[in-house]
C-alpha positions, 0 to 999 in steps of 0.5 A: 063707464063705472071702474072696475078698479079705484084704489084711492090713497093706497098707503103700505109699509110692511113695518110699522116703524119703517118707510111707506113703500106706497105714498098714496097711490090713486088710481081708476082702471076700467073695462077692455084696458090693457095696463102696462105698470111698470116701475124699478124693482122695488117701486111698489109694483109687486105690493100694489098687485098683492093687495089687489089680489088679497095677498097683503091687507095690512094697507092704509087707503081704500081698494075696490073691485068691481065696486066691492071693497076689497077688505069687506068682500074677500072672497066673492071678486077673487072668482073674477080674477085671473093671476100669473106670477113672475115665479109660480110653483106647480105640483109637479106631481100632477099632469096638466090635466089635473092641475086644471081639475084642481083649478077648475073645481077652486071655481066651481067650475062644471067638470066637463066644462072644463074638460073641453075647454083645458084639451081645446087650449092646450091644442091651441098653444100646441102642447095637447100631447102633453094634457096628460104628461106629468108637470115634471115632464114639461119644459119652461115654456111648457110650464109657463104656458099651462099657467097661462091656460090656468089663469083665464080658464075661468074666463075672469074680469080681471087679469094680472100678469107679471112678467108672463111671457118668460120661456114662451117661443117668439111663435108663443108670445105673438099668440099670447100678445093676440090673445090680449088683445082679443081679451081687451075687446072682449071688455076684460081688464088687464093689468101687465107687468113686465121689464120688457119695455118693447113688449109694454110698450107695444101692447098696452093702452095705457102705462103707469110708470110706479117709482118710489112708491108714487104713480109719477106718469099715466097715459098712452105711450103718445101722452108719455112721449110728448114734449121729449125727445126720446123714441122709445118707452125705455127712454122715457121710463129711464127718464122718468126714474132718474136712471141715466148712467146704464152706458157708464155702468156697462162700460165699467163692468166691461173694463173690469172684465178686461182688466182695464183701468176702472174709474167709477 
């Protein structure tokens, strides 16, 4: 089975003079896999994703997308790809409607195509009287579901979703978590971000943990967790990232609130 990702020595430092925030990332992702990357804030998650979608190319090492190298085909493989930010700005302005004519018409998409299948997702996700509502209108949830329905509405190869699941009802994130699985089987090839451990841990079929800018874990949850003792992903990713002292820090957070003897 080709990959339809392989990142081969991935270097980046956003000053020439400063340290790498990625050391060398190698890795080969491949069709229907759901991958769970995960990593403390400032691990390289975010640049590795940005220089996946063309947003930063200043990068040493070699990115290759459905066997295009990213930095000769610029714009050709981003038609297979599908983005939600961890923070988007819409034009509140426009309804949802048109915010998906616009998208749509970025792809090429055929109008009328796209008509039927914008009402029918937002039927779905249970927001079809507000199709026509202005984005301003829309509540979080409301928001975050219409960036979802942007994302896959031409139906792309390749998906990168950072921290999706924010605002969305318990009702909606189990939706959201079949849809994934339902995209997978369907060979499409997800790339998910999130400090939801719980929610990686149980969608994901692979995970990388990313800390300091090296890949330092990279398997399914039972490859992770063996040989140790923890229970849970958060366990292991705490493990794997050297952060143990979150019961210390809570505790002295909580002295201080109280105006208790702190000792830190």
């Amino acid at each position: 089975m080709e990959s339809v990702i392989e990142i081969k020595d991935l270097k980046m430092r956003y000053d020439t003079a400063g340290d790498y925030v990625l050391k060398g990332i190698d890795l080969n992702i491949f069709p229907g896999q759901i991958i769970g990357y995960i990593g403390p804030n400032g691990a390289g998650k975010s640049t590795t994703v940005k220089i996946m979608l063309g947003m930063i190319d200043t990068y040493e090492g070699a990115v290759k997308i459905l066997g295009k190298d990213i930095k000769e085909e610029s714009v050709a493989y981003k038609r297979h790809i599908g983005y939600v930010p961890e923070v988007a700005t819409l034009y509140d302005s426009l309804s949802g409607a048109e915010y998906l004519q616009f998208i749509g018409e970025l792809y090429q998409m055929d109008p009328e195509t796209l008509t039927q299948k914008a009402e029918a997702l937002f039927d779905l996700f249970g927001i079809k009287t507000a199709y026509y509502n202005r984005i301003s209108s829309y509540s979080k949830g409301m928001k975050q579901k219409l960036l979802i329905i942007s994302s896959l509405i031409h139906n792309p190869d390749i998906l990168f979703f950072d921290e999706p699941i924010s605002g969305l009802d318990a009702n909606s994130v189990m939706v959201f978590k079949e849809i994934l699985r339902k995209l997978a089987e369907k060979g499409k090839t997800i790339f998910y971000s999130s400090h939801i451990m719980e929610v990686v841990e149980k969608i994901s079929d692979r995970i990388i943990v990313l800390n300091d800018g090296v890949v330092v874990a990279d398997g399914n949850f039972e490859t992770l967790s063996q040989n140790r003792k923890d229970h849970s992903l958060q366990e292991i990713f705490n493990q794997l990232t050297g952060f143990d002292t979150h019961a210390q820090i809570a505790e002295s957070f909580v002295r201080t609130l109280m105006d208790e003897e702190v000792t830190v």
